[in-house]
mmCIF file of the C-alpha atoms, coordinates in Angstrom:
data_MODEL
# 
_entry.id   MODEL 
# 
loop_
_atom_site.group_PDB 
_atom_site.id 
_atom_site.type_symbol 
_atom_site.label_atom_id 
_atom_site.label_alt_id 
_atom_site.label_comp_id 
_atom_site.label_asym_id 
_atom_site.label_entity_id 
_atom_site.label_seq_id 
_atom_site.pdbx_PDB_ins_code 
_atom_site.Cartn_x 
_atom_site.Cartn_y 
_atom_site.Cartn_z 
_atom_site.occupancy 
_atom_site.B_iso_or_equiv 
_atom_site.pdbx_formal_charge 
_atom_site.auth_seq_id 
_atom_site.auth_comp_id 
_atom_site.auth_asym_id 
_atom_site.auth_atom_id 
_atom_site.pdbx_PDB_model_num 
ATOM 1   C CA . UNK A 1 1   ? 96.469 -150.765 42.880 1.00 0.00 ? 1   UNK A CA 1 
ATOM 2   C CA . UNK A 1 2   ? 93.414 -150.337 40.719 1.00 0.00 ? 2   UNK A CA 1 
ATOM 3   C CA . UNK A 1 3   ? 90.303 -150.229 42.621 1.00 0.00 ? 3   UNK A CA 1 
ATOM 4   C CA . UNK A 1 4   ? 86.924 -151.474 41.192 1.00 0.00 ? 4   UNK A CA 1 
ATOM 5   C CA . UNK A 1 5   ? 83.811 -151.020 43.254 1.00 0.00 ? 5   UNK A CA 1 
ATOM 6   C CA . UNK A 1 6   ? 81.667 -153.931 42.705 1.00 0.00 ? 6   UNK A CA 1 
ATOM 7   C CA . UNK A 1 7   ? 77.297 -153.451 43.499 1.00 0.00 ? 7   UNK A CA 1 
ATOM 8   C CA . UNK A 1 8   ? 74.447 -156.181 43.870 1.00 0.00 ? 8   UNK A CA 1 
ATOM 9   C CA . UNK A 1 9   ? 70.932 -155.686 45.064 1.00 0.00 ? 9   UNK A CA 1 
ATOM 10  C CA . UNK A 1 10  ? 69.078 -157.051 47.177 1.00 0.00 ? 10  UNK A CA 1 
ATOM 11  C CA . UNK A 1 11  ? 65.501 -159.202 46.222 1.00 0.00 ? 11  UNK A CA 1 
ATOM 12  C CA . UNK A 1 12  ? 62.759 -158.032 45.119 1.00 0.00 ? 12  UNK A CA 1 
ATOM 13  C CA . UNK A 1 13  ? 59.464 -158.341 43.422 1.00 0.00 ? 13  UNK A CA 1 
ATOM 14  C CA . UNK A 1 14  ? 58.635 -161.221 45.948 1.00 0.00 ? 14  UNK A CA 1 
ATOM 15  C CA . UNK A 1 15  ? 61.912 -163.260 45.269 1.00 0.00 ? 15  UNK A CA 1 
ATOM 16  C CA . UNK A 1 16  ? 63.745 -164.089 48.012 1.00 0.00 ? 16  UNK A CA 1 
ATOM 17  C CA . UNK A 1 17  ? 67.232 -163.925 46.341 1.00 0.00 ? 17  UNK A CA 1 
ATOM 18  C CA . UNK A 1 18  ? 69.352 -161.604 44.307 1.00 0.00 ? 18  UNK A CA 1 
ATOM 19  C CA . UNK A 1 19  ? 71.478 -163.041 41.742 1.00 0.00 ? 19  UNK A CA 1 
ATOM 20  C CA . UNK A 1 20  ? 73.750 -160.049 41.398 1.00 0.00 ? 20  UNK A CA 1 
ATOM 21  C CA . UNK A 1 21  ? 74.441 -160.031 44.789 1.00 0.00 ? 21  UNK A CA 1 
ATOM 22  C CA . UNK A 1 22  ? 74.867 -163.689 45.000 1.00 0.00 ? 22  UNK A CA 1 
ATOM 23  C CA . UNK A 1 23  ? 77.446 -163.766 42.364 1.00 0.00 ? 23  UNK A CA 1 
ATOM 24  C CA . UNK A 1 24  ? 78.920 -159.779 43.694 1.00 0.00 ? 24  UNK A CA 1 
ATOM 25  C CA . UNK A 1 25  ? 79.701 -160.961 47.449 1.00 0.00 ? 25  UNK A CA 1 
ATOM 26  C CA . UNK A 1 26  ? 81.834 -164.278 45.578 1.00 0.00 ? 26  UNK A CA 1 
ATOM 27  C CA . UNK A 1 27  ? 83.524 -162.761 43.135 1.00 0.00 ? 27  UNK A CA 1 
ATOM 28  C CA . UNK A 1 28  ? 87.547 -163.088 44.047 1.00 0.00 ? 28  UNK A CA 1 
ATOM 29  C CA . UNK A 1 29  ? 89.040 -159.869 46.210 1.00 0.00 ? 29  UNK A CA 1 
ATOM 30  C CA . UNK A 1 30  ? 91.380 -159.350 43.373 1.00 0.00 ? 30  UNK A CA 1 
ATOM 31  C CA . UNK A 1 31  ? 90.886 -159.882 39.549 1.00 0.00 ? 31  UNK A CA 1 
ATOM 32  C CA . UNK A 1 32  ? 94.421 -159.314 37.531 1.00 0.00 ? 32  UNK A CA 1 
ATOM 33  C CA . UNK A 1 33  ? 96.003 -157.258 40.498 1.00 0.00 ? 33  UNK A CA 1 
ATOM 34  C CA . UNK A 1 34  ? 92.888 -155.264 41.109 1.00 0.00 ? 34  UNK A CA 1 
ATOM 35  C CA . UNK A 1 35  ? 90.806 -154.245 44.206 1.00 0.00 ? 35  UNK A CA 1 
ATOM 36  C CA . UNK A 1 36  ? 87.645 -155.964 43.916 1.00 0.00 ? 36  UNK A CA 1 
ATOM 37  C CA . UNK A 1 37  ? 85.185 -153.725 46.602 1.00 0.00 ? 37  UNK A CA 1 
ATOM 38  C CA . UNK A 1 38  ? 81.672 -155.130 47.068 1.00 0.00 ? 38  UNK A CA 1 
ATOM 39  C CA . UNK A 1 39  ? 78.474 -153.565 47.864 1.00 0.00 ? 39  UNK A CA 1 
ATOM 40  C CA . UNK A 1 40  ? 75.021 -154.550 48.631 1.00 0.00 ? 40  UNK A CA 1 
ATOM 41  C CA . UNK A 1 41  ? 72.261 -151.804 47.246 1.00 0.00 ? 41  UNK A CA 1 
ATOM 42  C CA . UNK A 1 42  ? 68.778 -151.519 47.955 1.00 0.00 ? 42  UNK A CA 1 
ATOM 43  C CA . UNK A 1 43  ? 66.411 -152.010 44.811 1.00 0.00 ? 43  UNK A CA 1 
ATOM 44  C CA . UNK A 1 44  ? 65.247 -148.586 45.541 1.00 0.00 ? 44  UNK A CA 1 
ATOM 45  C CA . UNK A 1 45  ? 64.920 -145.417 43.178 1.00 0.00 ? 45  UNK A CA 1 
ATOM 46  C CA . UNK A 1 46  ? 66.336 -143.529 46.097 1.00 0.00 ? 46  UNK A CA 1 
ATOM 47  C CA . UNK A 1 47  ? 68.162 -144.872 48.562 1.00 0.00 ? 47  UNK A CA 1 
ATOM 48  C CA . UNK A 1 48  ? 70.766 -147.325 45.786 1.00 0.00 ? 48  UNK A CA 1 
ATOM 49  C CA . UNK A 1 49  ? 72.291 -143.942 44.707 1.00 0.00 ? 49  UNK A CA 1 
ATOM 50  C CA . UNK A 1 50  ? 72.922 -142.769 48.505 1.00 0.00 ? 50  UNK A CA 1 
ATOM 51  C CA . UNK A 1 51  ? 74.469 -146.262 49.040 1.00 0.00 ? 51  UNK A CA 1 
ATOM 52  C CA . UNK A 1 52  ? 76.318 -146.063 46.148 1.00 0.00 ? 52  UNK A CA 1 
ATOM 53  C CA . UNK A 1 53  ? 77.665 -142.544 46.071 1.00 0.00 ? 53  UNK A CA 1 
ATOM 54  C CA . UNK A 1 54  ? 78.582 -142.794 49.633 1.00 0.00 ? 54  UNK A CA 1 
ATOM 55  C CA . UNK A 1 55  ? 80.424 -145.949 48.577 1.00 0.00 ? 55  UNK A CA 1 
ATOM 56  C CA . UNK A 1 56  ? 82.395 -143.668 46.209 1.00 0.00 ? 56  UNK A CA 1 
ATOM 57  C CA . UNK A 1 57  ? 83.126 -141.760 48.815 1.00 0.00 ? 57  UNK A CA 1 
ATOM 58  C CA . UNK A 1 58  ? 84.700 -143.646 50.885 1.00 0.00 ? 58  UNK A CA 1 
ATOM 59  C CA . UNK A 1 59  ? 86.719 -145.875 48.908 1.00 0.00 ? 59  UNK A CA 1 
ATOM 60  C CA . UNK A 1 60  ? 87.491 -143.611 46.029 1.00 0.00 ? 60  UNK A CA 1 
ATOM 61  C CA . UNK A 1 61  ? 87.444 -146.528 43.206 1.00 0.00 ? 61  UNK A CA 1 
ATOM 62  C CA . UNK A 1 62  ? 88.606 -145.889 39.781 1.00 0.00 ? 62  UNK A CA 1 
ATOM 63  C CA . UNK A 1 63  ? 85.808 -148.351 37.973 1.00 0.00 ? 63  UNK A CA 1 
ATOM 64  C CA . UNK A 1 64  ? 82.103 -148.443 39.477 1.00 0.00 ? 64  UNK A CA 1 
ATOM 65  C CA . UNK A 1 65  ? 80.401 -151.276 38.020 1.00 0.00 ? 65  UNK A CA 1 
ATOM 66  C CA . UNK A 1 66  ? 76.500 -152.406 39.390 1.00 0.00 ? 66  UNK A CA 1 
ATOM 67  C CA . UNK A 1 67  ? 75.120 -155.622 38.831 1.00 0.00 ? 67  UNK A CA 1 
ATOM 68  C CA . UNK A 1 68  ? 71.708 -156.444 38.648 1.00 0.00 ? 68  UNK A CA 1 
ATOM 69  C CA . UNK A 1 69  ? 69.217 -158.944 37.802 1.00 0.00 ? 69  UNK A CA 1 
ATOM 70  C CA . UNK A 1 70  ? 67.162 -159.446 34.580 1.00 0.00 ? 70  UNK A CA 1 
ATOM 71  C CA . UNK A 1 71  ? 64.593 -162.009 34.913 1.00 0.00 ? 71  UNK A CA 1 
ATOM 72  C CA . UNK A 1 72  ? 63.948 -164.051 31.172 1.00 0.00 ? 72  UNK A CA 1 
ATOM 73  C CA . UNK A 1 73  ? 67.205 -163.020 29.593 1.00 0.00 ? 73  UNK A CA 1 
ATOM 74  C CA . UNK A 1 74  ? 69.163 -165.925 28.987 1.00 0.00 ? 74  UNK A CA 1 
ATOM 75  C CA . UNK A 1 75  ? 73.007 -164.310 28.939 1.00 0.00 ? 75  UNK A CA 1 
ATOM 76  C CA . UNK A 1 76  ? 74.638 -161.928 30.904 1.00 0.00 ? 76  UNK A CA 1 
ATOM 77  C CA . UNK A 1 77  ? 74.423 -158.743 29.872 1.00 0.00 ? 77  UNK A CA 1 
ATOM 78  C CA . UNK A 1 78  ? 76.944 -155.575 30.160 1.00 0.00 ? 78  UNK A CA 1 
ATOM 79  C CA . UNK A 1 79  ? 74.878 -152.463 29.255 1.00 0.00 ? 79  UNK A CA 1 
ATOM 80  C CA . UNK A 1 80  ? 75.732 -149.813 26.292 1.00 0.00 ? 80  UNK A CA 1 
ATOM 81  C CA . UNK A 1 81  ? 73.411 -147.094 27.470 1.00 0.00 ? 81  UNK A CA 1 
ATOM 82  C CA . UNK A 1 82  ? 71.179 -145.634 30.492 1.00 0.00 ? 82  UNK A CA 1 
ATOM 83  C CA . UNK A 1 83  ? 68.628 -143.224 29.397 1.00 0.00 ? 83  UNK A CA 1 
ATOM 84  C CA . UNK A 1 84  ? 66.971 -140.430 31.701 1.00 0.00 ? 84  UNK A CA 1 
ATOM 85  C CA . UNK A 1 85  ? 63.675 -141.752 32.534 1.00 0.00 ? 85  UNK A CA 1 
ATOM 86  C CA . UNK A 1 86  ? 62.427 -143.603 35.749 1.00 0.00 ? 86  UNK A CA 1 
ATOM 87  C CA . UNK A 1 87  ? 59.024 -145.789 34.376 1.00 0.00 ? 87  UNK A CA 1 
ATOM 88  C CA . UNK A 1 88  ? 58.511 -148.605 37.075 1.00 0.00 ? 88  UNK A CA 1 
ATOM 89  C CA . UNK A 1 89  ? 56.262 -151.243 35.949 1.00 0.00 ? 89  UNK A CA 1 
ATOM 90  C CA . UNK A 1 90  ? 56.131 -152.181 39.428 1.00 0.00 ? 90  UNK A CA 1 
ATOM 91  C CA . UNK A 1 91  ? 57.495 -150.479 42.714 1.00 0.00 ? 91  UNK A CA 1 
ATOM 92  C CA . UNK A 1 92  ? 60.432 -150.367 44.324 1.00 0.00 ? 92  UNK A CA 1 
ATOM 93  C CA . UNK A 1 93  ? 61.427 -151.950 47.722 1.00 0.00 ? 93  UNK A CA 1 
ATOM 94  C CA . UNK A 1 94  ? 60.038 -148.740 49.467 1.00 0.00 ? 94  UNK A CA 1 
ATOM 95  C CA . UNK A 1 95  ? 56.806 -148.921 47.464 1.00 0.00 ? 95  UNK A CA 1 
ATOM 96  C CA . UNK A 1 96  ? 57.802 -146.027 44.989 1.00 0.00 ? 96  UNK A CA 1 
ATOM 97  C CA . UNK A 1 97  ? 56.699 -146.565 41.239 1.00 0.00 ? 97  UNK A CA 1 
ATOM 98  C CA . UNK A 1 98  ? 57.691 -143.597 39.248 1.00 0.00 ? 98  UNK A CA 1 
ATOM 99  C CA . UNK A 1 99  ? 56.056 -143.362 36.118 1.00 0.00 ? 99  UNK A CA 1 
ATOM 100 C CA . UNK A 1 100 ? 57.646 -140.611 33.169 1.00 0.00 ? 100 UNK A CA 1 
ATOM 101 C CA . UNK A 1 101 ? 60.208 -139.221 35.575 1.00 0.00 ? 101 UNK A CA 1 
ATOM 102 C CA . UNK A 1 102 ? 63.703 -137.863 34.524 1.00 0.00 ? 102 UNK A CA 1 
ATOM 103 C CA . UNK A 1 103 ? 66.385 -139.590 36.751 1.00 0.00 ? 103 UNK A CA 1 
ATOM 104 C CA . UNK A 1 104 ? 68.180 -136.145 36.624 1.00 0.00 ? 104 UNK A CA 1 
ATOM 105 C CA . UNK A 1 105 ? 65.959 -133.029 35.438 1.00 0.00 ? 105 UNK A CA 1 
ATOM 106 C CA . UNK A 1 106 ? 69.406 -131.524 34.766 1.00 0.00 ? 106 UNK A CA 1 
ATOM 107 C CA . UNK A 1 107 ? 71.010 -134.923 32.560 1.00 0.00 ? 107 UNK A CA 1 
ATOM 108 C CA . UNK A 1 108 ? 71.219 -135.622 29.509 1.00 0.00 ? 108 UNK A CA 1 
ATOM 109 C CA . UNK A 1 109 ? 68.930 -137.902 27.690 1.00 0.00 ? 109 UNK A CA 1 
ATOM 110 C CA . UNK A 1 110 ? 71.351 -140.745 27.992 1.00 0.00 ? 110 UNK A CA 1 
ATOM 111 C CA . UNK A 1 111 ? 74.795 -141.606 28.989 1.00 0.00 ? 111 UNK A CA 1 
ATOM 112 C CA . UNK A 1 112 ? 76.614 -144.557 27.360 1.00 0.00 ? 112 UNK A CA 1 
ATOM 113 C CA . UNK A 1 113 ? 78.841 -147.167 29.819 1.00 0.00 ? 113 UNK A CA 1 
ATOM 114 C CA . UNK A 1 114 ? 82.404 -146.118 30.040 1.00 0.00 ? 114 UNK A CA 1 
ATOM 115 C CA . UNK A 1 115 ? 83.175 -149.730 30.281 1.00 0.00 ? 115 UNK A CA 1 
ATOM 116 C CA . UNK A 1 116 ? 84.826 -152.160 27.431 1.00 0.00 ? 116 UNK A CA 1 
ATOM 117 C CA . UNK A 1 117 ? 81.075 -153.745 27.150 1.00 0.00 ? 117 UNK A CA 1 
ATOM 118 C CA . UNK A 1 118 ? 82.537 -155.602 24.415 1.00 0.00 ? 118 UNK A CA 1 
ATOM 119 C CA . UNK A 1 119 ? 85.669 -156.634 25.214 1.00 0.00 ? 119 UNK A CA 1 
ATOM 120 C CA . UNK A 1 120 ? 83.397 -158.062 28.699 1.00 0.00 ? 120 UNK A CA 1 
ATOM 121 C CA . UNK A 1 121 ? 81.242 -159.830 26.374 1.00 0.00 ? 121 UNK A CA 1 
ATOM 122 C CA . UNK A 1 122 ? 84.326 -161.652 24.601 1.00 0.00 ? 122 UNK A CA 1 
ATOM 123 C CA . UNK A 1 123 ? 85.922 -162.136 27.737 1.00 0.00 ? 123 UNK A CA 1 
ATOM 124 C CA . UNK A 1 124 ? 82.929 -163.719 29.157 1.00 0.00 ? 124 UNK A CA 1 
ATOM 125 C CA . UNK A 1 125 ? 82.370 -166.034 25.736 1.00 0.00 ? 125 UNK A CA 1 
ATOM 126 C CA . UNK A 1 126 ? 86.054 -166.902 25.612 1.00 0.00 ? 126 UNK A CA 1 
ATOM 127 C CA . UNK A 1 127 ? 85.440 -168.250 29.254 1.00 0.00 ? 127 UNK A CA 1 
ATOM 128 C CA . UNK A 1 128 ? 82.174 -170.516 27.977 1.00 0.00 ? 128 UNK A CA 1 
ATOM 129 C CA . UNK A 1 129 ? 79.406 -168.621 29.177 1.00 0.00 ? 129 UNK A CA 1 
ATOM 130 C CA . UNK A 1 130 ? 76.846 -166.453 26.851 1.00 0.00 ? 130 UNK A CA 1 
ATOM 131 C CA . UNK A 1 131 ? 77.285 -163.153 27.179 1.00 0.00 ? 131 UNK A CA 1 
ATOM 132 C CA . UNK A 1 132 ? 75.951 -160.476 24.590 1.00 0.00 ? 132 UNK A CA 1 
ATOM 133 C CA . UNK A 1 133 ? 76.526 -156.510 24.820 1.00 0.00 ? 133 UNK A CA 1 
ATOM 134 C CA . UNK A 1 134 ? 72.298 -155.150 25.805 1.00 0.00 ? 134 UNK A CA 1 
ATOM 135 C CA . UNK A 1 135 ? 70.794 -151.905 24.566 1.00 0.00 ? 135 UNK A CA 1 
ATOM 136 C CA . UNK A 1 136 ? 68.768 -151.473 27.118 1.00 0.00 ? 136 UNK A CA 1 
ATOM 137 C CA . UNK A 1 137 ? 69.236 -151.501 30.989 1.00 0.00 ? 137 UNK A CA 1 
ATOM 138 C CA . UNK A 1 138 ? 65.459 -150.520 31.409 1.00 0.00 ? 138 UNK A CA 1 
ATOM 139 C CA . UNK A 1 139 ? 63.199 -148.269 32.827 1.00 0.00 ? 139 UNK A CA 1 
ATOM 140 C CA . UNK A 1 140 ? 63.477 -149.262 36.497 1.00 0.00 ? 140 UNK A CA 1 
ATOM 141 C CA . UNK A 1 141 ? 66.026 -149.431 39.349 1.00 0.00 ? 141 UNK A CA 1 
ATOM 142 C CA . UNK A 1 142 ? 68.792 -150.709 37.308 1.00 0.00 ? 142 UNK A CA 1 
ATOM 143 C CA . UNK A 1 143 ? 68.403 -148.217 34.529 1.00 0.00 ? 143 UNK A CA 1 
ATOM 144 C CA . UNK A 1 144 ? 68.445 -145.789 37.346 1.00 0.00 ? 144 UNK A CA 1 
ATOM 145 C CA . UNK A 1 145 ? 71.447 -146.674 39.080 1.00 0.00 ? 145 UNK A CA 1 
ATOM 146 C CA . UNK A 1 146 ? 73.288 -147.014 35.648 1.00 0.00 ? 146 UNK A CA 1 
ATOM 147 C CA . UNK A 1 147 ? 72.571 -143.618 34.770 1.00 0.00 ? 147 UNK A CA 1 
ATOM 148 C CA . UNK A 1 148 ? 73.297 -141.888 37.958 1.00 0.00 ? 148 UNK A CA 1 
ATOM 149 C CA . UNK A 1 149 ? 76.572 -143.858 38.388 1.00 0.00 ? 149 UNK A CA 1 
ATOM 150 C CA . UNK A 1 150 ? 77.562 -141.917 34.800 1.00 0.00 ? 150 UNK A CA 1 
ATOM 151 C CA . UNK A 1 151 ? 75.560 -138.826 35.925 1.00 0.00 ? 151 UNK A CA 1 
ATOM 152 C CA . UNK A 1 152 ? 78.418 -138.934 39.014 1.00 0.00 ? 152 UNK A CA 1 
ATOM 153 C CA . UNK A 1 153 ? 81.143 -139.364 36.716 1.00 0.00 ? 153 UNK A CA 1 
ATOM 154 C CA . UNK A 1 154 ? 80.732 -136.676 34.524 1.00 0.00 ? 154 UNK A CA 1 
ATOM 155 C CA . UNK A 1 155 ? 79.809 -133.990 37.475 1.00 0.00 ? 155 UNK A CA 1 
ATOM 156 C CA . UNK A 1 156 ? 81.364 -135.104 40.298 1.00 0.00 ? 156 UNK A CA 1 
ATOM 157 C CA . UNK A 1 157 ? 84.110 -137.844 39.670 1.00 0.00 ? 157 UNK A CA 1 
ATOM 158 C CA . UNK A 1 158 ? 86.027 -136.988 36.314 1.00 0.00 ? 158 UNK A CA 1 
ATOM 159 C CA . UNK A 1 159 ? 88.396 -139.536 35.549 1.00 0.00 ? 159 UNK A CA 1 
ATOM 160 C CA . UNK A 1 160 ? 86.795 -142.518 36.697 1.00 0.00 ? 160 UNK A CA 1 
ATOM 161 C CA . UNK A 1 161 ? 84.712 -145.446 34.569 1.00 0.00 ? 161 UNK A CA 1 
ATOM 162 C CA . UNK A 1 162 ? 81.783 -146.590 35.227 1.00 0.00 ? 162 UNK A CA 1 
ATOM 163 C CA . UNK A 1 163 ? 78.496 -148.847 33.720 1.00 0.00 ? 163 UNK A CA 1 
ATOM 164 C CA . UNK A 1 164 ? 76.204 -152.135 34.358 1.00 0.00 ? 164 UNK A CA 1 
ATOM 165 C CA . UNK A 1 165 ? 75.950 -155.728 34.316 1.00 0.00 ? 165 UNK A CA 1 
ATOM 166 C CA . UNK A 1 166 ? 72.551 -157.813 33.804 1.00 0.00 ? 166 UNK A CA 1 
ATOM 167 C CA . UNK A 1 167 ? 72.978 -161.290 34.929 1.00 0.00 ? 167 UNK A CA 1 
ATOM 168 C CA . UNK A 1 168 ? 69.689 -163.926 34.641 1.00 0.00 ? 168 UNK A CA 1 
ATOM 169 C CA . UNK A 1 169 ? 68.057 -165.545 37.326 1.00 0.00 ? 169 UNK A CA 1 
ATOM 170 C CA . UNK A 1 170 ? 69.287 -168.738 39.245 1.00 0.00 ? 170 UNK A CA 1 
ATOM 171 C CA . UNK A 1 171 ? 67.813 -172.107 38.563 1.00 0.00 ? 171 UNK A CA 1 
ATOM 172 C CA . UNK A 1 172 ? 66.373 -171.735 42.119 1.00 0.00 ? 172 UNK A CA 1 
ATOM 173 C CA . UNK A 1 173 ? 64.260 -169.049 41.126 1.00 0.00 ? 173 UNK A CA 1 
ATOM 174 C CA . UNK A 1 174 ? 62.737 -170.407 38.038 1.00 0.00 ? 174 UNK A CA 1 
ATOM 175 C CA . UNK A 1 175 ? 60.993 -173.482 39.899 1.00 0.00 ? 175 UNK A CA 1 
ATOM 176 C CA . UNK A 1 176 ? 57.418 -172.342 39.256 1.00 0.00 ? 176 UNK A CA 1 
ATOM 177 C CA . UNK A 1 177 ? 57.942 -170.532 36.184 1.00 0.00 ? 177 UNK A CA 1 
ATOM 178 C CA . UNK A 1 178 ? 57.659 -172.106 33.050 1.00 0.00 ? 178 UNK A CA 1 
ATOM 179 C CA . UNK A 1 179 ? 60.488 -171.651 29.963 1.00 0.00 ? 179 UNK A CA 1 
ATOM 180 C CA . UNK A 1 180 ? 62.176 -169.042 31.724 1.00 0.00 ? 180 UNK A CA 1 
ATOM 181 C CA . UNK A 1 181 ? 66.546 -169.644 31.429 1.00 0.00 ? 181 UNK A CA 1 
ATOM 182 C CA . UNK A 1 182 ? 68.921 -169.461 34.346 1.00 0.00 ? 182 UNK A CA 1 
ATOM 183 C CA . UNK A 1 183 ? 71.974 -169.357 35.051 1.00 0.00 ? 183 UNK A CA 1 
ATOM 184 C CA . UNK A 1 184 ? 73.721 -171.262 38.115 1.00 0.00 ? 184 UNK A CA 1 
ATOM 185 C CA . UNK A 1 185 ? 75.714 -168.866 40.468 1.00 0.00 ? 185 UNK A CA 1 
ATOM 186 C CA . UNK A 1 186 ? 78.733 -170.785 39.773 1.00 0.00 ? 186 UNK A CA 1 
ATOM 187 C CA . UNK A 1 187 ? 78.774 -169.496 36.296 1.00 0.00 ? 187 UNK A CA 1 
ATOM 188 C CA . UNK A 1 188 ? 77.275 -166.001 37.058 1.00 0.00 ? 188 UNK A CA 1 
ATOM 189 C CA . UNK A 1 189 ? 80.391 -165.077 38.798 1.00 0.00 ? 189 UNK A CA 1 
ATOM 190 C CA . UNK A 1 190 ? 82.419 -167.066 36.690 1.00 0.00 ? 190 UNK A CA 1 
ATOM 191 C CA . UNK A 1 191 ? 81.290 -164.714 33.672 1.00 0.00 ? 191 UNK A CA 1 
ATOM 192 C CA . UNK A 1 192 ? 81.827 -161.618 35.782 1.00 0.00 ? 192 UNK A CA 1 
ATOM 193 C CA . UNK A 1 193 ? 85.036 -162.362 36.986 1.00 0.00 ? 193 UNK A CA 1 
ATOM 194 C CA . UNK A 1 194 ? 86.625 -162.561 33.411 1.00 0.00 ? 194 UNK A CA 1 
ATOM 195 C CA . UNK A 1 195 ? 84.200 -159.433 32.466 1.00 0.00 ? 195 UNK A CA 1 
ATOM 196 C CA . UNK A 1 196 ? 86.262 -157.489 35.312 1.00 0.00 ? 196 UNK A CA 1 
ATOM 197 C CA . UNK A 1 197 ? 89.659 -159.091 34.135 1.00 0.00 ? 197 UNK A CA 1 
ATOM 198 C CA . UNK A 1 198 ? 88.513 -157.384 30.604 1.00 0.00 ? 198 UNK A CA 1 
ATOM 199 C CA . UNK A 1 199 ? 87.873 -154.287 32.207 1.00 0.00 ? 199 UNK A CA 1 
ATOM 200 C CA . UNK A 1 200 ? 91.712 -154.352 33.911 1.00 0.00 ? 200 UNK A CA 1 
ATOM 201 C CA . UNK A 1 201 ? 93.107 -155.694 30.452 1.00 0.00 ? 201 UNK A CA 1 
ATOM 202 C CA . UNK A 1 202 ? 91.466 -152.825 28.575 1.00 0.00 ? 202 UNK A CA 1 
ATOM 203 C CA . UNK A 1 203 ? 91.954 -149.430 31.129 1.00 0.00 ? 203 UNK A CA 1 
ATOM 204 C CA . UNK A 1 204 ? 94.478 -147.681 28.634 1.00 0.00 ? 204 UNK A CA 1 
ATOM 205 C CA . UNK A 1 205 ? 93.037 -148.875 25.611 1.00 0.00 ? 205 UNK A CA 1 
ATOM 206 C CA . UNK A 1 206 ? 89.416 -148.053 23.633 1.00 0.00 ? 206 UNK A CA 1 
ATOM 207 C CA . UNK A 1 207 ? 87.090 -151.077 23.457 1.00 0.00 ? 207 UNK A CA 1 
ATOM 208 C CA . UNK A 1 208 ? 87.446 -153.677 20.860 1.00 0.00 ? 208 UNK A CA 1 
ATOM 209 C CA . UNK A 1 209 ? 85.897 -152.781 17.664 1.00 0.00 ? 209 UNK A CA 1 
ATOM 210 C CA . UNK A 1 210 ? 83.402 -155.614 17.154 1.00 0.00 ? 210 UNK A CA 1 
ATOM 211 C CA . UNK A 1 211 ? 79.751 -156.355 16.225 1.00 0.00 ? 211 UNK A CA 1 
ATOM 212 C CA . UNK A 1 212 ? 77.439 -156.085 19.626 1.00 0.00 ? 212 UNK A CA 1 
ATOM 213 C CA . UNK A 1 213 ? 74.269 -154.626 17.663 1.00 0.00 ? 213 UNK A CA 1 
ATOM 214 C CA . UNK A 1 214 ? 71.333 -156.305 17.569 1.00 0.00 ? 214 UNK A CA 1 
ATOM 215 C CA . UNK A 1 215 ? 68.140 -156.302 14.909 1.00 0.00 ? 215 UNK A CA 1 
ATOM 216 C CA . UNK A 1 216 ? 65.229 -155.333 17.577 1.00 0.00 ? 216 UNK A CA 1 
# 
């Protein structure tokens, strides 16, 4: 059986909930005859790739997909590309704030999503939710977990796929502030339930070949 390791962190920045967790801990155990295997991470620089490789570890998935949140975007979001920088704009959950800091001195500048991003995003249109493909995860934790999940891939697990998934914030959290979109956790796993069925339908196959650029 196909095995896809599933990660959500936990609040931060003063909120008290985590969407990606939220929608991570209710997503189905299986998606198209696949494993779904769900982890909590810590929104920490440090400490979410020790959680998260030793999550590899143990249960040896073949897909390693993080969720996170992205307060003021209005869809959900799989990611293209991570790039090698850390830049926090404000600290992590154990008070680090990198600032111009390689995620890997020995990485590349950037590692693109082995994932179907765009066969995700139709998936997740098809099932009435928006959904567009994002160039950018970042310069904080999620960024950072995105591009150590590849950085794992290519030197330590060959073979396997892995990326990231923005999702906004719940209604709940945008009480007291003003025009920002949600999304309710109903729909948030919704939208990443038929994202995962897209990455199942697509494992022997290349991505779809459709627009998922954007102008800025």
């Amino acid at each position: 059986m196909m095995k896809i390791l599933m990660t959500g962190f936990d609040p931060f920045e003063e909120e008290s909930i985590n969407p990606s967790w939220e929608a991570v801990k209710r997503l189905p155990d299986t998606v198209d005859g696949a494993e779904i295997i769900k982890v909590q991470i810590p929104t920490s620089f440090a400490r979410s790739v020790e959680v998260l490789h030793a999550a590899v570890v143990e249960h040896d998935p073949d897909v390693i997909v993080s969720v996170g949140q992205a307060g003021g975007r209005y869809a959900v979001n799989p990611e293209r590309v991570a790039i090698n920088i850390d830049d926090g704009r404000i600290a992590d959950n154990d008070g680090v704030q990198p600032v111009d800091v390689p995620v890997r001195e020995d990485g590349p500048p950037a590692y693109f999503s082995s994932l179907p991003v765009k066969a995700m995003v139709t998936a997740m249109r098809r099932a009435g939710f928006p959904a567009a493909v994002s160039n950018t995860a970042g310069t904080f934790v999620c960024n950072h977990i995105m591009y150590s999940i590849l950085y794992m891939i290519d030197r330590e697990f060959p073979g396997k796929r892995g990326g990231f998934v923005h999702v906004p914030y719940l209604p709940q959290q945008v009480v007291d502030k003003a025009n920002v979109p949600s999304m309710s956790l109903d729909d948030i796993t919704t939208a990443l339930t038929a994202g995962v069925a897209a990455i199942v339908g697509y494992r022997d196959r290349p991505d779809e070949h459709t627009v998922g650029g954007a102008t800025h």
